[in-house]
N, C-alpha and C positions, 0 to 999 in steps of 0.2 A: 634407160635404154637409148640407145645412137641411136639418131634417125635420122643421122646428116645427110641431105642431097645435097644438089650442088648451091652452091647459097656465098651469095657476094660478100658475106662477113668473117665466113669461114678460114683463117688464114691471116687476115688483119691484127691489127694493134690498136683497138681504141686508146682514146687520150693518153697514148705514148705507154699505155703499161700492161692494159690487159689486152693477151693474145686471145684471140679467139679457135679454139681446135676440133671443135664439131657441135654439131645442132640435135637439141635434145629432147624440144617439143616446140610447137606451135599454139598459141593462143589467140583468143579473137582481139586483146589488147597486144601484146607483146611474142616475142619469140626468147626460147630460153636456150644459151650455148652453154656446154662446160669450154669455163677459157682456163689462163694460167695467168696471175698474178704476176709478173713479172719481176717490181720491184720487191717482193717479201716472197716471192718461189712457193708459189702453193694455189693449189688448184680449187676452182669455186665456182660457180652457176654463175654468169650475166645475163641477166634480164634486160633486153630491150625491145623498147617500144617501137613499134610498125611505124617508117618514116612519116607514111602519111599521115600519122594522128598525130605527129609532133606541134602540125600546125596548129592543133585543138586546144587552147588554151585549157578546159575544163579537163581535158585529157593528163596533159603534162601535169597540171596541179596534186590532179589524182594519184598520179604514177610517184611525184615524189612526197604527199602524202602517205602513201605505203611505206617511205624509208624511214621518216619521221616515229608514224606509230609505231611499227616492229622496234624502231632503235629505242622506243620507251618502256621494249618487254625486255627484260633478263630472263629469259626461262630456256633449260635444258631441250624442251620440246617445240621451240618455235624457231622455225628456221630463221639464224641472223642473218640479219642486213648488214655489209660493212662499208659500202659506200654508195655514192649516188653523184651522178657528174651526167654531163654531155659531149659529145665529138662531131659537131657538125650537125647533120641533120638527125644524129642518133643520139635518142636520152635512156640513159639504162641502170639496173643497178645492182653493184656487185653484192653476190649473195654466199648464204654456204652454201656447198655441195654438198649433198649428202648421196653416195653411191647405195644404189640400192633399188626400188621401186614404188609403187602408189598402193594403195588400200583397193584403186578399181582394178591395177593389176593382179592380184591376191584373187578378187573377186573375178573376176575375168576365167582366170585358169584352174581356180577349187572350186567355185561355187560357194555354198554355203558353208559359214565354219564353224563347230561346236562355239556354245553357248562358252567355255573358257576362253577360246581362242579372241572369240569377240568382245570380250569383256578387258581382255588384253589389251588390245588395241583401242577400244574406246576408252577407258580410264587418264588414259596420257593423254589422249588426243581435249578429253573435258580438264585438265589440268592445265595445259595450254589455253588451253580458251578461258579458263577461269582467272585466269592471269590477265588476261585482253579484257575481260570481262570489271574485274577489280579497279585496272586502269580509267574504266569509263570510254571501254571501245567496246566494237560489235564486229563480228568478221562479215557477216552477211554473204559467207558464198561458202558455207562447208558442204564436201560431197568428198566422198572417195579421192576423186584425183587429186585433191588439195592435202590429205593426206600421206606422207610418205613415210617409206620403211626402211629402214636400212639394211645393210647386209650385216652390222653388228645387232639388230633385231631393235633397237631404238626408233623411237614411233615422233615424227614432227610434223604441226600443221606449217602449211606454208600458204603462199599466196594470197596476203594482207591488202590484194590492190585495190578492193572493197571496202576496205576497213573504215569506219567512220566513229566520229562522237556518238553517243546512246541520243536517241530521239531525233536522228535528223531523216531527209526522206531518203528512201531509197530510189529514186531517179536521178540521174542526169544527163541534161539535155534529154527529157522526156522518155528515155528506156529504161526497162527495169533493168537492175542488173540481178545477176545470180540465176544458178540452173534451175528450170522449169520443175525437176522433181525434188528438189528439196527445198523449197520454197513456203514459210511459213501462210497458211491465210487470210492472215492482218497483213503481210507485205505482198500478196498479190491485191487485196480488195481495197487497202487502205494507202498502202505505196511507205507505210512508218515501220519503224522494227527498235527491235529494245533486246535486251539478252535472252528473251526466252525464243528470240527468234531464230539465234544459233542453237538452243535447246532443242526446236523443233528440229532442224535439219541431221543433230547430232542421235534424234529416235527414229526416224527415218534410215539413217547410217546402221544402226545396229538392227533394225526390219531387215535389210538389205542383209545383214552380213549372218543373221539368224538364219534367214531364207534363200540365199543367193539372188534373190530377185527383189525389186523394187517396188510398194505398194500400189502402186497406180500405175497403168498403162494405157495407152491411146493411139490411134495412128498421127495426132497432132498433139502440139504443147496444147492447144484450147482444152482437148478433151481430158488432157490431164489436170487441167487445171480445173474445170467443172467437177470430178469427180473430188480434188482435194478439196472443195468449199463444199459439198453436199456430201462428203460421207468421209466418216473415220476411217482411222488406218486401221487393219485386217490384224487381228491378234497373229505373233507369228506362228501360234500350233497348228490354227488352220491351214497352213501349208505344211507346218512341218510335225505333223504329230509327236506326240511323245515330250514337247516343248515343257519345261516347266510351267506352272501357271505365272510365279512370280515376273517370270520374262517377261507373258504378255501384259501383265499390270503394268512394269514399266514403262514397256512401250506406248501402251492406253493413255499413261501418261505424258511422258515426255513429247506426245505428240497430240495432245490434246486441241480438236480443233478453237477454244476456247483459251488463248495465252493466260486467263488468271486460273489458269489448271492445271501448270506448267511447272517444276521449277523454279523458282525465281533465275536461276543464275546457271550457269557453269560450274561452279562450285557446290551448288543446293544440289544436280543433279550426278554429280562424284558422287557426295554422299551416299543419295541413295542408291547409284550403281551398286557402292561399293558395300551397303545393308544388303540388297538384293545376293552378290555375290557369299554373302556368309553365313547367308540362308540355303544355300541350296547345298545337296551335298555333293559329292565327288561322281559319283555316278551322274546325276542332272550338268555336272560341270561338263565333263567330258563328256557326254549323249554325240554318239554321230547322228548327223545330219540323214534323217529316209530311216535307217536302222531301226526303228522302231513303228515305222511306219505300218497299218494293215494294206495287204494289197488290196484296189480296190471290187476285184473281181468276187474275194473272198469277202469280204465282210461293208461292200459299198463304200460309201463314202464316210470316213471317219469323220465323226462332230469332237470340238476342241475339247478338250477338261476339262470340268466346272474349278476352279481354285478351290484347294484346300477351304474347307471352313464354310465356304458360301452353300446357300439352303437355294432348292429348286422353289422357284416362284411358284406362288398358286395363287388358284381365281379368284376373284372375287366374287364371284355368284354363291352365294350361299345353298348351303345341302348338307345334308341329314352329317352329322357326324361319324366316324366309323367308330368300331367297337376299340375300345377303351384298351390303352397298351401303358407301358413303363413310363413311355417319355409323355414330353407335356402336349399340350395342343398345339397344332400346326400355327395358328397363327389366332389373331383375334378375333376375324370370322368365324371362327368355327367357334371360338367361345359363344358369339352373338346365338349364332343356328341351335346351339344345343341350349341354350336360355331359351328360346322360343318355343321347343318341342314341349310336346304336354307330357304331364310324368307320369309313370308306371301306373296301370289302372289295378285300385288293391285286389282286386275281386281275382286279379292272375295270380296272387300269390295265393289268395286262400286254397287254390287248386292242388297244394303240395302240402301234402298231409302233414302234421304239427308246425309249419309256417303259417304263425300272424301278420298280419299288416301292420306295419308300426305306425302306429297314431301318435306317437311325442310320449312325453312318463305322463300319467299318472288320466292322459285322455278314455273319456271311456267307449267301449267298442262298440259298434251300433249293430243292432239286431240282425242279425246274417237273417238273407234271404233266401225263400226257398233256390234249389237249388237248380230246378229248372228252369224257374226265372232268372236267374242268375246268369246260368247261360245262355238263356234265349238275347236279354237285354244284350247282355255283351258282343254276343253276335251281330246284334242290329248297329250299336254304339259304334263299335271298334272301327271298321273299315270307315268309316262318316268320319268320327274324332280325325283317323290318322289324314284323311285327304284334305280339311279343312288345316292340319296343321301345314300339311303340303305348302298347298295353295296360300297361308299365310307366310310361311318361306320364300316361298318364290318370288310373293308382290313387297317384302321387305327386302329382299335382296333387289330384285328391279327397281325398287326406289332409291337401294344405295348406289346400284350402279347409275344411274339417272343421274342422280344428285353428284356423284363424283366423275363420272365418265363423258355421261348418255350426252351431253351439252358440249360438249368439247371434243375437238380436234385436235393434231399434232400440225403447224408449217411444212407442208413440202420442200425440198429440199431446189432450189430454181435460179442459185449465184452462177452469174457468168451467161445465165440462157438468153436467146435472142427475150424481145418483151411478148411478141403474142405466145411465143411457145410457154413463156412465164406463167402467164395469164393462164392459159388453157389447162395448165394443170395444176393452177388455185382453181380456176374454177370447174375441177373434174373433181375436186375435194367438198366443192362446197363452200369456196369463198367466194368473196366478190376483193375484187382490190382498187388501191387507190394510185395512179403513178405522182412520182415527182423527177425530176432531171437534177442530174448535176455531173462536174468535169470528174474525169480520173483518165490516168497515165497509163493505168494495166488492161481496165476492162475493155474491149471495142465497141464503139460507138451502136445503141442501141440492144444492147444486153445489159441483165440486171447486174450490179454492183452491190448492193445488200437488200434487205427485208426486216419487216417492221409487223409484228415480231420475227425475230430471228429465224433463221431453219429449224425443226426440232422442236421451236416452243410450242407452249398448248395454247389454244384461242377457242374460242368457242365455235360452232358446227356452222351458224351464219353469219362468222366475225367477218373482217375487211381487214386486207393484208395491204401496207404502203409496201410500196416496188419505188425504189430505187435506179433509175436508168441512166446509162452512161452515156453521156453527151461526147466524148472523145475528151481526147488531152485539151485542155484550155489553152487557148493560143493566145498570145499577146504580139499587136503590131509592134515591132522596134519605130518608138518615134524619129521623125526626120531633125537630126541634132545640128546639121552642118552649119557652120557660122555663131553656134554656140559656143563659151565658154565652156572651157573643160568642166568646172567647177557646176556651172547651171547643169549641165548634159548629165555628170553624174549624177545629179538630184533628180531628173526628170527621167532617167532609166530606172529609178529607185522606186518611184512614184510609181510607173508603169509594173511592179513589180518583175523587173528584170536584174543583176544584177553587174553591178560595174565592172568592169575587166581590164585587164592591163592597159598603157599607155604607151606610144610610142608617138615621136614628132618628126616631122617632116619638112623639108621647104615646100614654099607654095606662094608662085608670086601674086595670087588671085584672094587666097581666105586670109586674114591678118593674122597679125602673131598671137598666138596664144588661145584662138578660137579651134573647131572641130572641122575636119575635111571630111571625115568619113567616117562610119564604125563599121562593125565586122559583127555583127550580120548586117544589113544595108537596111537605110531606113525604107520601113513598108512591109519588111519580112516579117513572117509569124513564128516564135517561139514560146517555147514553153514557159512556166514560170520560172523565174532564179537563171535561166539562159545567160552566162558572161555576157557583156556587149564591150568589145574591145572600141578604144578611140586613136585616133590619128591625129594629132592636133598640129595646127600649122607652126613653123618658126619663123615663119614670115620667107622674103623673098633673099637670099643667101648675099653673103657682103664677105669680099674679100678681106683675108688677114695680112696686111701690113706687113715687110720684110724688115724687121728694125733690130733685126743681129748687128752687133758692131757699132749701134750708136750709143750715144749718153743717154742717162735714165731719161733727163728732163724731154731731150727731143722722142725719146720712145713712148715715154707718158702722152707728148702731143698729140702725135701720129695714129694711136692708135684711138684716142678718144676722141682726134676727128673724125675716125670712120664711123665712130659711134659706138666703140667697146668699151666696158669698164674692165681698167685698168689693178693690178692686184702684184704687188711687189714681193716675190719671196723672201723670207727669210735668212734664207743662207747663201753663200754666195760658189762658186762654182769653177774648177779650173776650166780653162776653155784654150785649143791651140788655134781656136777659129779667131775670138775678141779681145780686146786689150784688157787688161785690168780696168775696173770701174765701168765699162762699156757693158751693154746688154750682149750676155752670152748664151739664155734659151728662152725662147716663148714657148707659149701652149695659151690655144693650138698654136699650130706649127705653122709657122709665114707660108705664105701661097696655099695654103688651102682656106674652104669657105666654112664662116658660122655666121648665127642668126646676132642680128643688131640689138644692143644690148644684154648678149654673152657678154663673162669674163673672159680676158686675156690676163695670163699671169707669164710677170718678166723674170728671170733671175739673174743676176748680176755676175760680172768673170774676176777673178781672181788673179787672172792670165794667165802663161802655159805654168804648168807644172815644172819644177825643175826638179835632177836627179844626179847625183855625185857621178862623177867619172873615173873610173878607176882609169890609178897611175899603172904604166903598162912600159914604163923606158926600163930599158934593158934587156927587156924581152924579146925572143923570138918574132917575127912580122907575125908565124899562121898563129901563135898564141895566143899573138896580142888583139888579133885581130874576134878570135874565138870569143873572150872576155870583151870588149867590147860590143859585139852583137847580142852576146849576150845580157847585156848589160840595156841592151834598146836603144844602142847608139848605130847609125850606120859607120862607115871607115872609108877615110881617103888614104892612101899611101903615096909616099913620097922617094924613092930610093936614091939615094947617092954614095958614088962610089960601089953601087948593084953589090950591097951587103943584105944582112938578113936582120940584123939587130936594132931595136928600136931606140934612138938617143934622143928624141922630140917630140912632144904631142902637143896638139891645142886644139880646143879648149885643154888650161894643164890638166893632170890627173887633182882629182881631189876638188876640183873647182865644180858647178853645177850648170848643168846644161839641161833642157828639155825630152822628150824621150823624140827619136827621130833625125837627135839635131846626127851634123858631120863630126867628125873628130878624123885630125889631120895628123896622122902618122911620119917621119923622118926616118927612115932604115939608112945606114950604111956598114 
């Protein structure tokens, strides 16, 4: 989609080739134009970066980092990269075009889209990645807009500016990058990510595109982010009835707040996309989105469907068995309960005229009693027997519940919360806890960053929960380097855990040569850990270069290694219409300008001018003759006598060699 305003690139020519013809989106690193390729006539996205981050050294790195990894995918579904340059203050890089729109535009304007249509779209999109993935990259920023569509229906991830090696952090310069809602919970709590961390964002993707809606919401990133560390993602039937159950196991899964529950890869979770997919049948594929939905006027609010296969939970409290059917017993409790019931009292059966009590073979029967005793006894017996076996049910099951439950608790669920609010509801549970501190980049200073045991886990009813609290980002002072060697400076940023950044030198008639004037950030600033620290190193105090065009080597050799430069003779030698033969005909640098003392100057020696054959031109016409000799890169005098037109004399003669520029003297009569 055009969304050109008025915009100063718009209209231009970067580095001589690509025209710039309207603007296509806006990002918080870059801005993206379709331009036109000028020297190969074909149109393509340019990506470039916001001038002012040019100056960002971590920045620029980043940006052509992105050309690098993409240039190391070959794949149908990743948008190529084909070049990468700069034009002044702007660094960008040419990409494909792909005419068409995003995965949030889709979502945007339809909403939710059958279970095929989604399946559609994510299958390529996890091919692509599993490709990145195979490489030993991680995209670290999928979401909707990062996906695009084409108008030929071809599905490509794009925008690799994120993309790093497996296991590195995800900060720099202390911000997280990537969107707030598809943000794994090891790369919000811990700042690390590995491939199941694109797994996570890519179950999320298909939540979204089952539901039209995103699993979490909040008026703030904080509160979204609280709810992704304390609770699972929402099966999608819950919203959307009638969902396959397979769907929501997927999802359960690939979004497990637990990464060893994940997928290993991009490629582990194709698979299983594509198992899921040939399990389901045509009807479940195509399901509209509501279409099956109960209103909930009529029949409340619908509860999700239990998956195929899965058995309704039962209690553990033990109780009497029910009466005896086809299938087996619910579970092993009930086997326990019915072991413990007392058995059938014989004297009920003797009551059913020719029914004996079976006593085992060959037992012999014992004297039936009278019969009013019989029933008097049993009268008294029966209700006593049955409440005592009760009551021995009830304190056997009480003991298993005890022994397995009654002592234990679940962890409340309290990542991200301030710390008293923490506290307040371990100990609304029943904990006590313990604090410790430590730094992180994501959490805010003074909220929990993890739990010991985790959320979720079981601990006992007066366990003690370690709370984890975020101190903020670790800051580290940039030491004061000035007057250092470059060499010490970068070991001492290293130490400091910072890391070294580019070099550039300078004159400086005050710090000496080869020592530090200044870094970038200044020393006494606080940054974060791995922060660049660019250096300034002095050249010392600038020394004029010696005009020694036109002399002999020997006295150029002098001259210049009085001033104090080493000297370096070229190779080859050089026509020159400035120096004689044998005489110095270029330096570098170039005379009258300044370099540092003990720079090289390199001489190269002339050849002298050039010489060039002269075409013979007697006989000819004067305008002819004249033609072929400027052409030739001669100028022309003329000479008339007798005010003819025809050339009978030239000099230099024809055929001879002269310089390009030189005269050539014409004779007309």
């Amino acid at each position: 989609m055009d969304t050109t305003v008025q915009d100063p690139l718009v209209g231009q020519t970067l580095d001589g080739r690509y025209r710039v013809e309207a603007r296509i989106a806006v990002g918080g690193m870059a801005t993206v134009y379709r331009a036109v390729d000028t020297r190969l006539d074909r149109v393509l996205a340019l990506k470039v970066m916001h001038p002012g981050l040019a100056a960002d050294t971590g920045f620029v790195e980043r940006f052509i980092r992105e050309a690098k990894a993409v240039a190391r995918l070959s794949h149908t579904n990743v948008v190529a990269v084909f070049d990468q340059g700069t034009d002044g203050t702007y660094v960008y890089l040419a990409m494909e075009y792909v005419a068409g729109c995003t995965l949030r535009d889709v979502l945007r304007e339809r909403g939710a889209l059958s279970p095929r249509a989604a399946l559609d779209i994510l299958e390529p999109v996890l091919a692509a990645l599993g490709a990145a993935h195979r490489a030993g990259l991680v995209h670290r920023d999928m979401k909707p807009e990062n996906v695009l569509i084409g108008d030929d229906g071809r599905v490509k991830v794009a925008d690799f500016g994120l993309v790093r090696a497996v296991d590195t952090q995800t900060s720099v310069s202390g911000a997280l990058l990537g969107t707030v809602s598809y943000l794994a919970p090891e790369q919000i709590g811990h700042g690390t990510v590995d491939q199941r961390t694109d797994v996570y964002a890519c179950g999320v993707m298909l939540y979204e595109m089952l539901t039209g809606a995103k699993p979490y919401v909040g008026d703030t990133p904080m509160q979204v982010i609280v709810q992704r560390l304390n609770e699972d993602v929402p099966p999608p039937s819950a919203a959307v009835p009638g969902l396959a159950p397979q769907l929501d196991a997927l999802v359960a899964r690939t979004t497990s707040r637990d990464a060893a529950g994940r997928p290993d890869d991009a490629v582990a979770m194709l698979a299983e996309v594509r198992g899921v997919r040939a399990g389901l049948s045509p009807q479940e594929l195509d399901a509209r989105p509501y279409e099956d939905a109960v209103p909930a006027d009529a029949a409340g609010t619908a509860a999700p469907a239990a998956p195929a296969g899965s058995e309704e939970p039962t209690s553990i409290v033990a109780r009497p068995p029910a009466a005896p059917t086809d299938g087996a017993d619910d579970d092993e409790m009930h086997r326990t309960t019915r072991l413990l019931l007392p058995p059938p009292n014989p004297a009920d059966a003797s009551d059913v005229p020719g029914h004996l009590p079976d006593h085992g073979a060959g037992a012999p029967v014992p004297p039936a009693a009278p019969r009013g005793k019989a029933r008097g006894s049993r009268g008294r017996r029966g209700p006593l027997a049955v409440l005592v076996a009760l009551l021995l049910i009830l304190g056997v099951g009480a003991g298993v519940w005890y022994i397995s439950e009654g002592q234990f608790t679940h962890v409340p669920g309290v990542l991200a919360l301030p710390q008293d609010q923490a506290q307040h509801k371990l100990k609304s549970a029943g904990l006590d806890t313990r604090v410790r501190q430590d730094f992180s980049l994501t959490v805010p200073r003074g909220s929990v960053i993890s739990t010991d045991p985790a959320p979720g886990k079981r601990i006992r009813s007066n366990g003690t929960v370690t709370l984890t609290v975020s101190k903020g980002p670790q800051e580290i002072r940039v030491p004061d380097l000035k007057g250092r060697t470059l060499a010490d400076a970068q070991q001492q940023v290293k130490a400091a855990g910072l890391t070294p950044g580019t070099v550039t030198k300078s004159f400086n008639d005050s710090v000496p040569q080869g020592q530090v004037i200044v870094t970038d950030p200044v020393a006494g600033t606080q940054r974060a850990p791995g922060t660049p620290v660019t250096f300034t190193v002095s050249r010392g105090s600038p020394v004029d270069v010696p005009d020694v065009i036109g002399k002999s080597v020997t006295d150029a050799q002098q001259a210049l290694q009085d001033a104090g430069f080493t000297v370096v003779l070229a190779p080859e030698k050089v026509f020159s219409d400035e120096a004689d033969a044998d005489t110095v005909a270029l330096e570098s640098p170039d005379r009258d300008t300044q370099a540092a003392a003990g720079d090289t100057v390199t001489i190269t020696v002339s050849k002298g001018q050039q010489l060039f054959p002269v075409p013979d031109v007697k006989g000819k016409k004067q305008d002819e003759a004249q033609q072929i000799l400027k052409a030739a890169g001669f100028d022309v005098r003329v000479i008339n006598i007798f005010f003819g037109d025809t050339v009978f004399s030239e000099s230099p003669d024809g055929g001879s060699q002269a310089p390009k520029g030189a005269t050539v003297t014409l004779w007309v009569r």
